[in-house]
C-alpha positions as CSV (number, residue, x, y, z in Angstrom):
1,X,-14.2,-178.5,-113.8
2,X,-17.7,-176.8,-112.5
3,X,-21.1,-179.2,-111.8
4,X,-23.7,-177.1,-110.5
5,X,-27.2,-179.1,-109.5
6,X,-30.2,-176.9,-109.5
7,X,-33.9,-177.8,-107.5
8,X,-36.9,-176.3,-107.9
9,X,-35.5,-173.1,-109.7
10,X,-36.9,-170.8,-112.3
11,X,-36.7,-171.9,-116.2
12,X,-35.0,-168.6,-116.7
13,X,-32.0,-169.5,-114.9
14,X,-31.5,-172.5,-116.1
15,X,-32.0,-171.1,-119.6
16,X,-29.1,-168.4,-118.7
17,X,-26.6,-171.1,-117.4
18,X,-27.0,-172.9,-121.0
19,X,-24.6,-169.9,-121.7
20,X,-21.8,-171.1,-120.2
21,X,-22.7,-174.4,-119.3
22,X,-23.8,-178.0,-120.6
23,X,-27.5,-178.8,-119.5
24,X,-26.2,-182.8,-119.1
25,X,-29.7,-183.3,-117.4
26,X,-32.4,-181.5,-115.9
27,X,-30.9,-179.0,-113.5
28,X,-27.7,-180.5,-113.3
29,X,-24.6,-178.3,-115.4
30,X,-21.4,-179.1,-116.1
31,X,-18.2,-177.1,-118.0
32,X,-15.0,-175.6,-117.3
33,X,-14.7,-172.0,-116.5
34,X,-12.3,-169.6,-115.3
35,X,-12.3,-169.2,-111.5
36,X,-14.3,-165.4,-112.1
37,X,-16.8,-166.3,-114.4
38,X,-17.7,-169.4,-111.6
39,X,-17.8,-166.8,-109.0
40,X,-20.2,-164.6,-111.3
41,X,-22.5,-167.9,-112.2
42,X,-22.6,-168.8,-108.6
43,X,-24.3,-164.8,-107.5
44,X,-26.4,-165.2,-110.1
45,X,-27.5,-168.9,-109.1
46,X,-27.7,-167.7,-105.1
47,X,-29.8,-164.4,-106.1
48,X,-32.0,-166.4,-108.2
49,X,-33.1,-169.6,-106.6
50,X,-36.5,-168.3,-105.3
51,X,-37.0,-170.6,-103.2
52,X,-35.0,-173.5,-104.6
53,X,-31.7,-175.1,-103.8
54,X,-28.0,-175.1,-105.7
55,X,-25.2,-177.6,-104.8
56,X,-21.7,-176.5,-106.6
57,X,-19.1,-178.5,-106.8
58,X,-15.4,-177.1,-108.4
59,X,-11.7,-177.9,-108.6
60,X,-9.6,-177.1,-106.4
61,X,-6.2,-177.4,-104.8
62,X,-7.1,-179.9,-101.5
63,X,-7.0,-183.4,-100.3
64,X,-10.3,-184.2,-102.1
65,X,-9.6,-182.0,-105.2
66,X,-12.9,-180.0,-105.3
67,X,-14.6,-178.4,-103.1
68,X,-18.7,-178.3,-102.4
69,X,-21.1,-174.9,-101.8
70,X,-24.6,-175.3,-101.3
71,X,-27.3,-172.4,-101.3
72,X,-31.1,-172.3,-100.7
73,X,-32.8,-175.6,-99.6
74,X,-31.3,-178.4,-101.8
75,X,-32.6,-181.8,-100.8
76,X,-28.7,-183.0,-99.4
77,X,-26.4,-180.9,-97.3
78,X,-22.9,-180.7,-97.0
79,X,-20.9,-181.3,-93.9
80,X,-17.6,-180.4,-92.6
81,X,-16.1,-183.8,-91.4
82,X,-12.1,-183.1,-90.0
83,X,-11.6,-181.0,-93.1
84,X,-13.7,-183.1,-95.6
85,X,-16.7,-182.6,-97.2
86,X,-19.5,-185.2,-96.6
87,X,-23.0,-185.3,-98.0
88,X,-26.2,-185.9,-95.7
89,X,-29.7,-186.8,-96.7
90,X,-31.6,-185.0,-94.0
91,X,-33.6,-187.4,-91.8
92,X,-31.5,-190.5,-92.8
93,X,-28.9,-189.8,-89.8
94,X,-29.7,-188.5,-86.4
95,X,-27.7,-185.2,-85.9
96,X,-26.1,-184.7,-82.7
């Protein structure tokens, strides 16, 4: 399974992602594709953006069962907790 959530990006990408994806909501895809074609949706999302932001989140064989990617400036980041991935609102906790 492949979600990819898309900020502030051009229609035209979105429009391309229809290809191989379900628009579920604005900016936010969902669909399963082979492990190459995600690879090949995921360069075209991070050479795309133009100033936007991408979160990706796939299957995969781990404790949590996916795994997160984020490119450009999306509004939440992801963190490397002891080998799991968290998600942070910038501003809502004091890094250290």
């Amino acid at each position: 399974m492949l979600v990819l959530r898309l900020e502030r990006v051009p229609a035209s990408l979105r429009g391309e992602l229809t290809r191989w994806l379900l628009e579920a909501s604005t900016g936010m895809f969902v669909g399963r594709v082979s492990a190459m074609v995600r690879e090949q949706l995921w360069t075209l999302v991070c050479h795309s953006l133009k100033g936007g932001g991408a979160v990706m989140a796939h299957s995969t064989d781990n404790e949590q069962g996916f795994a997160l990617r984020t490119w450009g400036t999306p509004s939440r980041e992801v963190v490397d907790f002891e080998g799991l991935s968290l998600v942070r609102v910038p501003g809502s906790v004091p890094e250290k």
